[in-house]
Every structure is written in C-alpha cells, then in structure tokens.
VMD Tcl script that builds the backbone (N, CA, C; Angstrom):
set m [mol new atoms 342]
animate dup $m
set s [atomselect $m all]
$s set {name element resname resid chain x y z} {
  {N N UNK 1 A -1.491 37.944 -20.802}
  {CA C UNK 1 A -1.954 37.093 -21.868}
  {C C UNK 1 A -3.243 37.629 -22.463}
  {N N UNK 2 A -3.438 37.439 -23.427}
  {CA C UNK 2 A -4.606 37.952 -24.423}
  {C C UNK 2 A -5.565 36.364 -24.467}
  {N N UNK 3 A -6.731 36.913 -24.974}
  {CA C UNK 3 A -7.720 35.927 -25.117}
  {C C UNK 3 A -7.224 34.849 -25.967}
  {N N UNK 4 A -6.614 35.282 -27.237}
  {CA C UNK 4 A -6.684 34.745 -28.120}
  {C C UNK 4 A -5.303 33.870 -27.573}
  {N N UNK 5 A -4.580 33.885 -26.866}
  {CA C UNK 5 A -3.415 32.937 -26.424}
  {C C UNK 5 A -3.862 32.173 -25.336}
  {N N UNK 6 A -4.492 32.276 -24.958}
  {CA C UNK 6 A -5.831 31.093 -24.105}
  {C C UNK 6 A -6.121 30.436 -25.037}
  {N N UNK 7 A -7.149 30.899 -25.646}
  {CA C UNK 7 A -7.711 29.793 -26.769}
  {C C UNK 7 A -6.450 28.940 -27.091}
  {N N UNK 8 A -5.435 29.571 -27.818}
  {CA C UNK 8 A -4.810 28.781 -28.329}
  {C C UNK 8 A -3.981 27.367 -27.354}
  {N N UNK 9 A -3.668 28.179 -26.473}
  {CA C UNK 9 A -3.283 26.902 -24.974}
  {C C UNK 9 A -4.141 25.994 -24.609}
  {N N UNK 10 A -5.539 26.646 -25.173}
  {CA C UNK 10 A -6.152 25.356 -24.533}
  {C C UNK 10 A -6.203 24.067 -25.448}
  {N N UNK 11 A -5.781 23.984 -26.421}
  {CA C UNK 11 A -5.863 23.497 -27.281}
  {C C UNK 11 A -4.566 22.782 -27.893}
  {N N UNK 12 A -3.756 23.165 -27.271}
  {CA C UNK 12 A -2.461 22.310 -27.244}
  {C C UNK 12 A -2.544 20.704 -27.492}
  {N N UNK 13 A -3.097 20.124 -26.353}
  {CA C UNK 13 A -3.498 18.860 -26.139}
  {C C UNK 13 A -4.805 18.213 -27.110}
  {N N UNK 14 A -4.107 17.689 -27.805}
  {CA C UNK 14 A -5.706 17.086 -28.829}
  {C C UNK 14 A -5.986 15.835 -27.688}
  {N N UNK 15 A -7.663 15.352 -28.442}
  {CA C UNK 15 A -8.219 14.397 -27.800}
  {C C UNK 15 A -7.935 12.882 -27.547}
  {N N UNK 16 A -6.740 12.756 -28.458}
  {CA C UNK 16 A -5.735 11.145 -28.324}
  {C C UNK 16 A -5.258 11.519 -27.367}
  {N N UNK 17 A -4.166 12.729 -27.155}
  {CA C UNK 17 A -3.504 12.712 -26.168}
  {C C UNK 17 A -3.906 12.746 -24.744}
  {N N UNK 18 A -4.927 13.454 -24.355}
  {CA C UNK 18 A -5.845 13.439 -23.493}
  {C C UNK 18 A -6.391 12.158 -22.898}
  {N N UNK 19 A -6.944 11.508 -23.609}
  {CA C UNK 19 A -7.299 10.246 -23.681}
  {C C UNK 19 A -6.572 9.454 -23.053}
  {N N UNK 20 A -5.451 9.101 -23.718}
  {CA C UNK 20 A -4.051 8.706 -23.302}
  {C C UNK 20 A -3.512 9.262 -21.930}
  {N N UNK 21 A -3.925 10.208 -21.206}
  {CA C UNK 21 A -3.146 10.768 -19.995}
  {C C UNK 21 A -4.093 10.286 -19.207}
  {N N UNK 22 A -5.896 10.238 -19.331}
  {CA C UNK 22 A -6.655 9.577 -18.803}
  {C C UNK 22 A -6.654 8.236 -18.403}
  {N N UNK 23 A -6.286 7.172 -19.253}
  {CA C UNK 23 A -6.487 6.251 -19.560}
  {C C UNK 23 A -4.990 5.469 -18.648}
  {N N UNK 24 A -4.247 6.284 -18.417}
  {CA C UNK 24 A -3.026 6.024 -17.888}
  {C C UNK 24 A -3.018 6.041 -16.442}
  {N N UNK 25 A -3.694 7.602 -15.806}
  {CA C UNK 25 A -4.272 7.724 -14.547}
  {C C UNK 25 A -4.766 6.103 -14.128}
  {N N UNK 26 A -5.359 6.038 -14.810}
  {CA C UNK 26 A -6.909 4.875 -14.328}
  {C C UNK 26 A -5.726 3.592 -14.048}
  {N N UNK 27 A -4.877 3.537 -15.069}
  {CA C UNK 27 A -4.442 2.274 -15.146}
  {C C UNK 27 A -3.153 2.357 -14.005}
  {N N UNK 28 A -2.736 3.484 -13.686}
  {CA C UNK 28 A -1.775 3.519 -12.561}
  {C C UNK 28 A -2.496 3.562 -11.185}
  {N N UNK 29 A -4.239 3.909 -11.035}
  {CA C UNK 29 A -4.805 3.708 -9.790}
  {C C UNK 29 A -5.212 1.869 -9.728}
  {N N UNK 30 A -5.177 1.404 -10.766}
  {CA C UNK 30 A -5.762 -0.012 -11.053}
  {C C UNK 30 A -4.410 -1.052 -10.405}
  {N N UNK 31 A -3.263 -0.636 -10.896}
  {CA C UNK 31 A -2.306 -1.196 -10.481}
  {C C UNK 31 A -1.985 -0.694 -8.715}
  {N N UNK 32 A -2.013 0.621 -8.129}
  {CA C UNK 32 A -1.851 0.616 -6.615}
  {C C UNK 32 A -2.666 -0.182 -6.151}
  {N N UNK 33 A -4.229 -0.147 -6.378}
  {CA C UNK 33 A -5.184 -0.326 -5.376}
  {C C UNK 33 A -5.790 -2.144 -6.030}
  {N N UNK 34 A -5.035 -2.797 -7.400}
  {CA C UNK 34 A -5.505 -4.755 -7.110}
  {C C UNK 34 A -4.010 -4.861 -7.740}
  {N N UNK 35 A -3.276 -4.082 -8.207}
  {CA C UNK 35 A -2.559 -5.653 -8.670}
  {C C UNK 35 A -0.823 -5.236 -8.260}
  {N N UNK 36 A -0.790 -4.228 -7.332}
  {CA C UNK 36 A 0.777 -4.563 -6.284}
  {C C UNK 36 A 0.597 -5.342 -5.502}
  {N N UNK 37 A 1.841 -5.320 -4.900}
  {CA C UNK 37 A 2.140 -6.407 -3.988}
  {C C UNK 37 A 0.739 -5.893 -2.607}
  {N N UNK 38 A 1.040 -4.385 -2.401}
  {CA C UNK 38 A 0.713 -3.805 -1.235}
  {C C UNK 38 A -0.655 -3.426 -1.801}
  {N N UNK 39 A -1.699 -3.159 -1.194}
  {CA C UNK 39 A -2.474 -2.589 -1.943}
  {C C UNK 39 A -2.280 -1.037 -1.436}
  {N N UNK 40 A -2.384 0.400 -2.032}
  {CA C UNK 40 A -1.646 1.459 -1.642}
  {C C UNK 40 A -3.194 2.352 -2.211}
  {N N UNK 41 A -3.690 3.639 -0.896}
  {CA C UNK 41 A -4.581 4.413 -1.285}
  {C C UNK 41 A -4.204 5.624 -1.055}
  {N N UNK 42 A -4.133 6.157 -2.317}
  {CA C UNK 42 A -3.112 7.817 -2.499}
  {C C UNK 42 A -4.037 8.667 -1.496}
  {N N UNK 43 A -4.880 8.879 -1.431}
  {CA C UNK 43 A -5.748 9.900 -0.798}
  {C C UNK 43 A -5.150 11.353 -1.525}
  {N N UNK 44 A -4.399 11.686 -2.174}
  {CA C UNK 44 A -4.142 12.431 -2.701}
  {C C UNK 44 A -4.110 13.069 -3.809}
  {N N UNK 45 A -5.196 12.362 -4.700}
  {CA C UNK 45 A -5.073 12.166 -6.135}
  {C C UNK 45 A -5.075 14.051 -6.904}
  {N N UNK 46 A -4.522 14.621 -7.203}
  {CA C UNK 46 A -4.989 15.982 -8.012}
  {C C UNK 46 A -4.117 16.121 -9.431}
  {N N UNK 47 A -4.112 17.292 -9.910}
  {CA C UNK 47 A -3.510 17.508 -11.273}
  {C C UNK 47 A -2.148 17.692 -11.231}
  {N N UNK 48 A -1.867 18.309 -10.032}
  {CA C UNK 48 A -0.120 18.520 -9.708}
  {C C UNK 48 A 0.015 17.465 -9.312}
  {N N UNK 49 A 0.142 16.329 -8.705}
  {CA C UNK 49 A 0.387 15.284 -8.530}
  {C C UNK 49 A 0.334 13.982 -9.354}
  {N N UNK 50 A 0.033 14.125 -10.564}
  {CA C UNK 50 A 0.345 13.278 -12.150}
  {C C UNK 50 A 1.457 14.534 -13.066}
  {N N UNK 51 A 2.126 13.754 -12.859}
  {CA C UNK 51 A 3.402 14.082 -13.970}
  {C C UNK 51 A 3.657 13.587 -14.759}
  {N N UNK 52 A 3.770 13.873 -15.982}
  {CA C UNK 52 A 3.796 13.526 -17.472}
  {C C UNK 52 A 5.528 13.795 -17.808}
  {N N UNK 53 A 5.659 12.851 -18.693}
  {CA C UNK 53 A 7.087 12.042 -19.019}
  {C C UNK 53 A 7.382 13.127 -20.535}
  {N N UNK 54 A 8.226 12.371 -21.123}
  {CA C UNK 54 A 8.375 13.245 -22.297}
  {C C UNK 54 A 7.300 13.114 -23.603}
  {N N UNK 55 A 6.785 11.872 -23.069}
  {CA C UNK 55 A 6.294 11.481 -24.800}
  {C C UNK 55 A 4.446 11.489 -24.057}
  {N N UNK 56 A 4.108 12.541 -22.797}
  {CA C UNK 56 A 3.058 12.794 -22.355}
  {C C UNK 56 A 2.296 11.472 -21.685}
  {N N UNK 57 A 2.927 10.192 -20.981}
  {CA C UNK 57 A 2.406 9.426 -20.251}
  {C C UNK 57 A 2.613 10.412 -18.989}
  {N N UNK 58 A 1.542 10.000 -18.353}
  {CA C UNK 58 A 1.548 10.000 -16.598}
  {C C UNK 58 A 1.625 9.180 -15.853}
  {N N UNK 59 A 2.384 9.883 -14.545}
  {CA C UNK 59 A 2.874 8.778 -13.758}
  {C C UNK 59 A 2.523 9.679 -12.149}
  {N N UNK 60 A 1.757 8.717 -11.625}
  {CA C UNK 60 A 1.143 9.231 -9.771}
  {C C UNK 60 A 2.245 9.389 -9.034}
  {N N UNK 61 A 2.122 10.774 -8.935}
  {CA C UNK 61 A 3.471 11.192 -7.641}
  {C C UNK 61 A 3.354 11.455 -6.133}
  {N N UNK 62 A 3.624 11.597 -5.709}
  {CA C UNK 62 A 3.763 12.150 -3.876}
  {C C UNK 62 A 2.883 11.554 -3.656}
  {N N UNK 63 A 3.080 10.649 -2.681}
  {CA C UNK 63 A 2.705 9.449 -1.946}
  {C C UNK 63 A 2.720 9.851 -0.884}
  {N N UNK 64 A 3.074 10.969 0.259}
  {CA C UNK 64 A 3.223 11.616 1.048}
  {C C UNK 64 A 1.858 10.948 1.939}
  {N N UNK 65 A 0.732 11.203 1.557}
  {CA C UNK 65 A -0.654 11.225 2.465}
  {C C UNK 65 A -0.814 9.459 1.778}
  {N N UNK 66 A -0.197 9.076 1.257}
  {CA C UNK 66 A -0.837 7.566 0.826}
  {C C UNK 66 A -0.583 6.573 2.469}
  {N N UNK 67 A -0.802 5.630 1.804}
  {CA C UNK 67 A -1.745 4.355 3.274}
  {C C UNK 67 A -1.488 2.800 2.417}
  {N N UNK 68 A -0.960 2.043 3.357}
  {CA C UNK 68 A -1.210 1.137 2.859}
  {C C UNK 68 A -1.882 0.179 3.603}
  {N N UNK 69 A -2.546 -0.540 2.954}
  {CA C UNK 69 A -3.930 -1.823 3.441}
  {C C UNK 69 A -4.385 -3.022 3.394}
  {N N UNK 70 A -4.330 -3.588 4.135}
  {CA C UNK 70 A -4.294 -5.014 4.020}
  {C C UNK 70 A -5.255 -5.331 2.681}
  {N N UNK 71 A -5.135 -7.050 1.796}
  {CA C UNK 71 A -5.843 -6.963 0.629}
  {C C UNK 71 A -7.138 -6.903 1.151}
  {N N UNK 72 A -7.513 -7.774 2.306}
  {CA C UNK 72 A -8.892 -7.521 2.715}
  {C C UNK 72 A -9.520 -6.810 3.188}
  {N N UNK 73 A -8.958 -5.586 3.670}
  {CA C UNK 73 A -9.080 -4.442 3.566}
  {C C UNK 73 A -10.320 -3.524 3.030}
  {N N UNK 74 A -11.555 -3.575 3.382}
  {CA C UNK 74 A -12.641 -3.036 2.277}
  {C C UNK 74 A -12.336 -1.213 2.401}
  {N N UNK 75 A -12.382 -1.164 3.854}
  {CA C UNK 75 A -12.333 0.520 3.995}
  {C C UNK 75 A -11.329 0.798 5.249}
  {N N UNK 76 A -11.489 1.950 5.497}
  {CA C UNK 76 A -10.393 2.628 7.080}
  {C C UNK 76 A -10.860 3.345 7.384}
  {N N UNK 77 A -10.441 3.702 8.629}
  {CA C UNK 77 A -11.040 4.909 9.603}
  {C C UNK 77 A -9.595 5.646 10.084}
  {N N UNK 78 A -9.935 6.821 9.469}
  {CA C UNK 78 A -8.723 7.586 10.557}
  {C C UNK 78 A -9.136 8.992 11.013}
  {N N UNK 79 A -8.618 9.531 11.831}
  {CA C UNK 79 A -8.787 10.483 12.946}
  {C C UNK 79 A -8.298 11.922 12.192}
  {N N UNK 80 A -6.667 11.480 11.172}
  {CA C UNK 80 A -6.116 12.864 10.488}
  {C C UNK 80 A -6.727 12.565 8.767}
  {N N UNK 81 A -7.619 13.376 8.711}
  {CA C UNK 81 A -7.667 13.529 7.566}
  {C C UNK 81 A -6.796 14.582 6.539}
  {N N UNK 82 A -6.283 14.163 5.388}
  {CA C UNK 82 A -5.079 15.029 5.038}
  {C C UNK 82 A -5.260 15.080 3.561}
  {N N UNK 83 A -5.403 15.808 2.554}
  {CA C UNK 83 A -4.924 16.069 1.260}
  {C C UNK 83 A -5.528 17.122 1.151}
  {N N UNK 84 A -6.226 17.814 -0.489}
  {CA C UNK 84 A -7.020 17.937 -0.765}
  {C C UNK 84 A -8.406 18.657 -0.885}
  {N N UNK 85 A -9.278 19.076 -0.282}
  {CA C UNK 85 A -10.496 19.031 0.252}
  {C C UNK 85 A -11.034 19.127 -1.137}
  {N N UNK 86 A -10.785 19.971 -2.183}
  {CA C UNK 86 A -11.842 20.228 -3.402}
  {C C UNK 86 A -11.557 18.461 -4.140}
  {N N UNK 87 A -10.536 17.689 -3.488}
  {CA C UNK 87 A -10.819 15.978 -4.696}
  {C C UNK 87 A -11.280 14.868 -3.517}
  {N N UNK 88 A -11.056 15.656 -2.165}
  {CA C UNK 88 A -11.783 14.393 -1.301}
  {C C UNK 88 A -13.362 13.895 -1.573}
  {N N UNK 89 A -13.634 13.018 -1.447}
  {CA C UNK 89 A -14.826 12.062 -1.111}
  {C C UNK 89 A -15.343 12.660 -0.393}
  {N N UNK 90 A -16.693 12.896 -0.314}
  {CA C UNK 90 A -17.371 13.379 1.112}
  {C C UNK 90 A -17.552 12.511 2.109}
  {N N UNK 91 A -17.419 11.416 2.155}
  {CA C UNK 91 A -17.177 10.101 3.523}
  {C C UNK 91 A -16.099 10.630 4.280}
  {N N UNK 92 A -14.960 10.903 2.995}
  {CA C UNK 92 A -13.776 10.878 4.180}
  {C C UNK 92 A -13.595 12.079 4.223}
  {N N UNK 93 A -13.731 13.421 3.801}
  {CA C UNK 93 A -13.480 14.570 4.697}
  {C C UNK 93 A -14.539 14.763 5.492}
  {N N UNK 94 A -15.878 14.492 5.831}
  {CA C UNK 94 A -15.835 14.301 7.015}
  {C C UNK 94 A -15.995 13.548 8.291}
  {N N UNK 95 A -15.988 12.259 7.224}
  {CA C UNK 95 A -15.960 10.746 8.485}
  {C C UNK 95 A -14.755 10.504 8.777}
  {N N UNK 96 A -13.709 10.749 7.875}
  {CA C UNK 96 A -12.444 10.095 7.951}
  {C C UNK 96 A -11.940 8.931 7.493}
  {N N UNK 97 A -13.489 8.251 6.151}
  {CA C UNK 97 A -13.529 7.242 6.265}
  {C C UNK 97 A -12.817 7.257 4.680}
  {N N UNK 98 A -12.216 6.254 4.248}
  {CA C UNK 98 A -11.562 6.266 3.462}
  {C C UNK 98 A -11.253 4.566 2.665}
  {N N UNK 99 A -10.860 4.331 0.999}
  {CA C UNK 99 A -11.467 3.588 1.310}
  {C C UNK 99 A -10.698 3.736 -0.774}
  {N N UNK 100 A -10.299 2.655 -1.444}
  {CA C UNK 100 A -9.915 2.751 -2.994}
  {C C UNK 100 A -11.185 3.722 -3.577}
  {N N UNK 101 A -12.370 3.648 -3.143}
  {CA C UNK 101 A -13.084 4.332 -3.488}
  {C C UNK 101 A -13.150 5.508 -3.573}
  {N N UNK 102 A -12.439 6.125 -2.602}
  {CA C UNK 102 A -12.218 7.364 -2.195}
  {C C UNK 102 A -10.685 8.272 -3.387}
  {N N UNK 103 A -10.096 7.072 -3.820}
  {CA C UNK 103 A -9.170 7.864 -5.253}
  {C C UNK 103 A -9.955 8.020 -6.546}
  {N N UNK 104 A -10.828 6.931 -6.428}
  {CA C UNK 104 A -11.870 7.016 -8.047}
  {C C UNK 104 A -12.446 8.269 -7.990}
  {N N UNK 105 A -13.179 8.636 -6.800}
  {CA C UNK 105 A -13.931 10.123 -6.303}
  {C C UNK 105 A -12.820 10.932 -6.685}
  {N N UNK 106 A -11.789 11.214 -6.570}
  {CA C UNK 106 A -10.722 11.935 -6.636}
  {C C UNK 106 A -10.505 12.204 -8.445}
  {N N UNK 107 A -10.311 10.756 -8.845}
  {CA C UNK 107 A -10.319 10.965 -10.370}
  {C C UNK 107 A -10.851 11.373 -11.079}
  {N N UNK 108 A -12.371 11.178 -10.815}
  {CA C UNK 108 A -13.402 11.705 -11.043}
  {C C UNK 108 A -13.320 13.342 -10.696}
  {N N UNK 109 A -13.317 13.865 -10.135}
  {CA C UNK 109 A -12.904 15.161 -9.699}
  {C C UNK 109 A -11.543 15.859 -10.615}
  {N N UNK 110 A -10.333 15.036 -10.640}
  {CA C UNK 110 A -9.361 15.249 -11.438}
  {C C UNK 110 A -9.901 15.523 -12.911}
  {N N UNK 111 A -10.512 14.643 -13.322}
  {CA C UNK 111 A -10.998 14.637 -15.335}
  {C C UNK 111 A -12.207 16.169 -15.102}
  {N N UNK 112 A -12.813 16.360 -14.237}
  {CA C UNK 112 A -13.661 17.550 -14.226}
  {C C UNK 112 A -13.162 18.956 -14.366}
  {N N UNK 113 A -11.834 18.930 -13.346}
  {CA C UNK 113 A -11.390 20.355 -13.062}
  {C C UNK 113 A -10.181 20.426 -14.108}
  {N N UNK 114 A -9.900 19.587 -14.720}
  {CA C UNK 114 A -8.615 19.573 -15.843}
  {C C UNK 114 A -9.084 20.653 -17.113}
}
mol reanalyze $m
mol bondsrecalc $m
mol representation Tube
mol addrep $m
C-alpha cells in the first residue's frame, strides 16, 4: 500500500458515522450492565469484538470472558484474570478486581486506539 491509500482509508468513515458506531457501543454497554434482565460484564471489550451490521450499527460480540452479577453487585474478585491486557483496567489486571467500571475503562481505551 502507498501513503496516499492510507490517507484515503482513513477516511472512509465520516464523523456521523463514527459517532453513530460510538454512540451505539455505549448504548449496548448501558443495556448489559442496568437495563437486562442479568446484569452482564464483558471484560472483554476491544475493536474486534464490535461488529458492525450492514447499514454500520454495532453490535458486542464474544461473550466468552463475560460474568454475570447479581444487581447488587457493586464489584468482584477473581483469581483468573482473562481478556485483553492493552483495554483492561488497571484494578483488574492486577487485583483481579473487576467491576461495570472496568468495560467503560475498556471503552475508553476502544475510542483511543480506533
């Protein structure tokens, strides 16, 4: 690839659409972690793991390392820590401690490295 076909790739995606893939993330972590039945913490949040549909919504995939938690539930402790390391939280890679907080850290991390 040449420079000039970079540039142009990067640029594929205007700032609605973007927006829109953002804004979708948030609202699919909003729905696991208050308003399912279960409350569900991906611990896994990254860029390969949001998949985009035809008309460019995203939708949170592989649930593989996810957890589910009682509603009262504030945080957890576990022993295997598993996803990740460049979108983990620093609590939980190396406390283990984990926690809805710990996917926002992730998202946050996701909108940076995108």
């Amino acid at each position: 690839m040449t420079i000039s076909t970079d540039i142009n790739q990067s640029n594929a995606l205007g700032w609605p659409t973007r927006c829109n893939i953002i804004n979708g993330i948030a609202r699919g972590l909003l729905y696991l972690h208050r308003d399912s039945r279960l409350r569900i913490i991906h611990r896994d949040l990254k860029a390969s793991n949001v998949l985009l549909d035809h008309e460019m919504n995203p939708k949170i995939s592989d649930f593989g390392t996810a957890r589910i938690c009682g509603e009262t539930d504030a945080e957890t402790n576990t022993t295997r820590v598993v996803g990740t390391y460049g979108y983990m939280s620093p609590e939980y890679a190396m406390d283990g401690l984990f926690s809805v907080k710990s996917d926002v850290f992730s998202f946050g991390c996701l909108k940076l490295l995108s």
